[in-house]
C-alpha positions as CSV (number, residue, x, y, z in Angstrom):
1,X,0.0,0.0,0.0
2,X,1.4,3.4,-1.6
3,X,1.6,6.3,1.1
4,X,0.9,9.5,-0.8
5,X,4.3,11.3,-0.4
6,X,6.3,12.0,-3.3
7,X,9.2,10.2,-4.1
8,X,10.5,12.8,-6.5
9,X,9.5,16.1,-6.2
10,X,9.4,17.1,-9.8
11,X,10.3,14.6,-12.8
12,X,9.5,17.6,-15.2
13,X,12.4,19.4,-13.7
14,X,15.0,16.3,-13.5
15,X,14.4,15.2,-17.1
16,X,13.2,18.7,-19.2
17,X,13.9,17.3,-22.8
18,X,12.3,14.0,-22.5
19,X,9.2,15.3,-20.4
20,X,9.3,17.9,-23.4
21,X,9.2,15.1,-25.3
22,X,6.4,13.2,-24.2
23,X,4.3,16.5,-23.8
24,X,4.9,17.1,-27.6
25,X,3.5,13.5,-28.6
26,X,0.2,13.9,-26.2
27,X,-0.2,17.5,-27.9
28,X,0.3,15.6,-31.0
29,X,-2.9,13.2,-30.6
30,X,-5.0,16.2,-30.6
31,X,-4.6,17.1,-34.5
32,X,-4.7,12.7,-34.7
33,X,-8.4,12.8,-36.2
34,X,-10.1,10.9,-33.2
35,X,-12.5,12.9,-31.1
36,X,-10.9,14.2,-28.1
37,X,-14.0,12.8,-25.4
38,X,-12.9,9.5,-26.8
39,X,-9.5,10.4,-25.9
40,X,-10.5,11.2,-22.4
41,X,-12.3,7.6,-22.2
42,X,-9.1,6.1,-22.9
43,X,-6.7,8.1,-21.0
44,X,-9.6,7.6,-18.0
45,X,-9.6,3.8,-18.3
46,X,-6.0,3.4,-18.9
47,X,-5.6,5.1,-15.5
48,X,-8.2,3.6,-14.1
49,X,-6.3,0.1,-14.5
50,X,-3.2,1.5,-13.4
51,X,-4.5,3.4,-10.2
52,X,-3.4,6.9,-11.0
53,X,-4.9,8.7,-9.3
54,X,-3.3,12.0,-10.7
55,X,-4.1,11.2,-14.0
56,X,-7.8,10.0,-13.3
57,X,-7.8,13.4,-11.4
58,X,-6.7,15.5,-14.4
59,X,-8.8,13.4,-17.4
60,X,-12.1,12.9,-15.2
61,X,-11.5,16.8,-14.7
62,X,-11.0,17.3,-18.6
63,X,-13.9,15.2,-19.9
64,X,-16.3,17.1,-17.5
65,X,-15.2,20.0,-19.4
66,X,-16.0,18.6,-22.2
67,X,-19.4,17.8,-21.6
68,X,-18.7,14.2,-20.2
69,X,-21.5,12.9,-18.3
70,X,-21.5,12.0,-14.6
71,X,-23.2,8.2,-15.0
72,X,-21.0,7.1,-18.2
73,X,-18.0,8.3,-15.9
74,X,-18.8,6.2,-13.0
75,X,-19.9,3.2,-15.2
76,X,-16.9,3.4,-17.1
77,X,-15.1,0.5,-15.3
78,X,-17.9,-1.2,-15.7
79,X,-18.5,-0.5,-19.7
80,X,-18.8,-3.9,-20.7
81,X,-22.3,-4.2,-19.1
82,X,-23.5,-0.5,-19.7
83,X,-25.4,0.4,-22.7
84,X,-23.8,3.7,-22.7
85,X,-21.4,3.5,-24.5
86,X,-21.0,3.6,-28.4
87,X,-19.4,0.7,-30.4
88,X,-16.5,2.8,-31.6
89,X,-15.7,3.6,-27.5
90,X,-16.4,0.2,-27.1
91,X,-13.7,-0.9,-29.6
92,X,-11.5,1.7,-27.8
93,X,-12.0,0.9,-24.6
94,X,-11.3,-2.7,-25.2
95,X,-8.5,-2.3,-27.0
96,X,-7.4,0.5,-24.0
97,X,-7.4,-3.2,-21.4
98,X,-5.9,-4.9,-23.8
99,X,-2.6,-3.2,-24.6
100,X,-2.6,-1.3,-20.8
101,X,-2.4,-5.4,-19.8
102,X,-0.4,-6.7,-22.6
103,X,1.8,-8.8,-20.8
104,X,-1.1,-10.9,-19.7
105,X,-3.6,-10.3,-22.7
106,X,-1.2,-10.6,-25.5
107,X,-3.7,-8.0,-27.3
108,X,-6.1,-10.2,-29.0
109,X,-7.5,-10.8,-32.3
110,X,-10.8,-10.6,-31.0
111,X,-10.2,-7.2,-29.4
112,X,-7.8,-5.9,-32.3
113,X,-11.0,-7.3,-34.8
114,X,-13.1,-4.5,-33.2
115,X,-10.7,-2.2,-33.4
116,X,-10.2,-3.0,-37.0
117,X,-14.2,-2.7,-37.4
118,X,-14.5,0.6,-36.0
119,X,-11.0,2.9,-37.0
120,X,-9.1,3.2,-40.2
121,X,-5.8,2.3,-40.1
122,X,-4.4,5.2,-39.1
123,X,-6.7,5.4,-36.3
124,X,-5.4,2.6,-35.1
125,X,-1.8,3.7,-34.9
126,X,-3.1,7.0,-33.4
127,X,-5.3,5.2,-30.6
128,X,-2.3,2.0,-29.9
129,X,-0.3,5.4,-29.5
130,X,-2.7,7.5,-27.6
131,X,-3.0,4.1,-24.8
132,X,0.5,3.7,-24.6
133,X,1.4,7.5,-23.6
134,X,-1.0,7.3,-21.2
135,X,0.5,4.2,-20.0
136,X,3.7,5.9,-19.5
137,X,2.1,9.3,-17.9
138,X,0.5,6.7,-15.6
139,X,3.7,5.2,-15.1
140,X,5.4,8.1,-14.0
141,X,2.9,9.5,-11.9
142,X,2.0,6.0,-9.6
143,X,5.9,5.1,-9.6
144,X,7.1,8.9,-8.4
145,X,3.3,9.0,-6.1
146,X,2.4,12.1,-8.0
147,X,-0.3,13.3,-5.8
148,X,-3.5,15.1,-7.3
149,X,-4.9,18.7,-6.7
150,X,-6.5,19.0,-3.2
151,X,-10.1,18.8,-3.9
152,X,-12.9,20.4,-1.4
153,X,-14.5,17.5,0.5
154,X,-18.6,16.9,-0.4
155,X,-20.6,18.4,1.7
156,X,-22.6,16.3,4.0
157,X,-20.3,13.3,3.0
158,X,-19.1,11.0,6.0
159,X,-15.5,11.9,6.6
């Protein structure tokens, strides 16, 4: 169990040109063609999985903005059994579990078959690269305990 003090301070700082780096290729998947609440889903699931909780901070966050709704963000580790989602997310999302577990999924052909059914080819690339940047932002974050904005507590709610 993870206490929530950083190990390191800042990364950004320590590593400039390589954090540069991998800001450049998330800015990148913005002008990649696939619709940026889809992004969020992904970058939200991704972390999900992984447990960040500074990245499910700053992309639940982000989708809200956007217009994200409450219910398909709180059924979205449970997508697979909620109508709520579209079969393009669906395609995303699964492929999202499948490549964020790789080692144990081997990413298959059923789940790469959706993707196939759903994205052109470059889509594919674009979303395969959009999961694993989150992967590594996740990666970063849970391994250094990045912790999250302070948010106000919910009134009422049992502390």
């Amino acid at each position: 169990m993870s206490t929530h003090t950083p190990r390191i301070n800042d990364a950004f700082k320590l590593a400039p040109e390589t954090i540069k780096g991998l800001l450049a290729a998330s800015n990148a998947l913005k002008a990649s063609g696939l619709e940026p609440a889809l992004l969020e889903l992904v970058k939200i699931r991704a972390s999900q999985i992984n447990g960040c909780a500074f990245c499910l901070h700053m992309h639940v966050t982000d989708a809200r903005k956007m217009g994200e709704t409450e219910m398909r963000l709180h059924l979205l580790n449970a997508w697979r059994d909620s109508s709520l989602y579209t079969d393009r997310e669906r395609a995303a999302l699964a492929w999202t579990e499948a490549l964020t577990r790789v080692a144990d999924t081997g990413a298959p052909d059923e789940d790469y078959a959706l993707v196939q059914a759903n994205f052109t080819e470059a889509e594919q690339v674009q979303l395969s690269l959009a999961i694993g940047i989150i992967n590594l932002w996740n990666r970063l974050q849970v391994g250094f305990r990045a912790a999250h904005p302070p948010v106000a507590p919910i009134q009422g709610a049992a502390a």
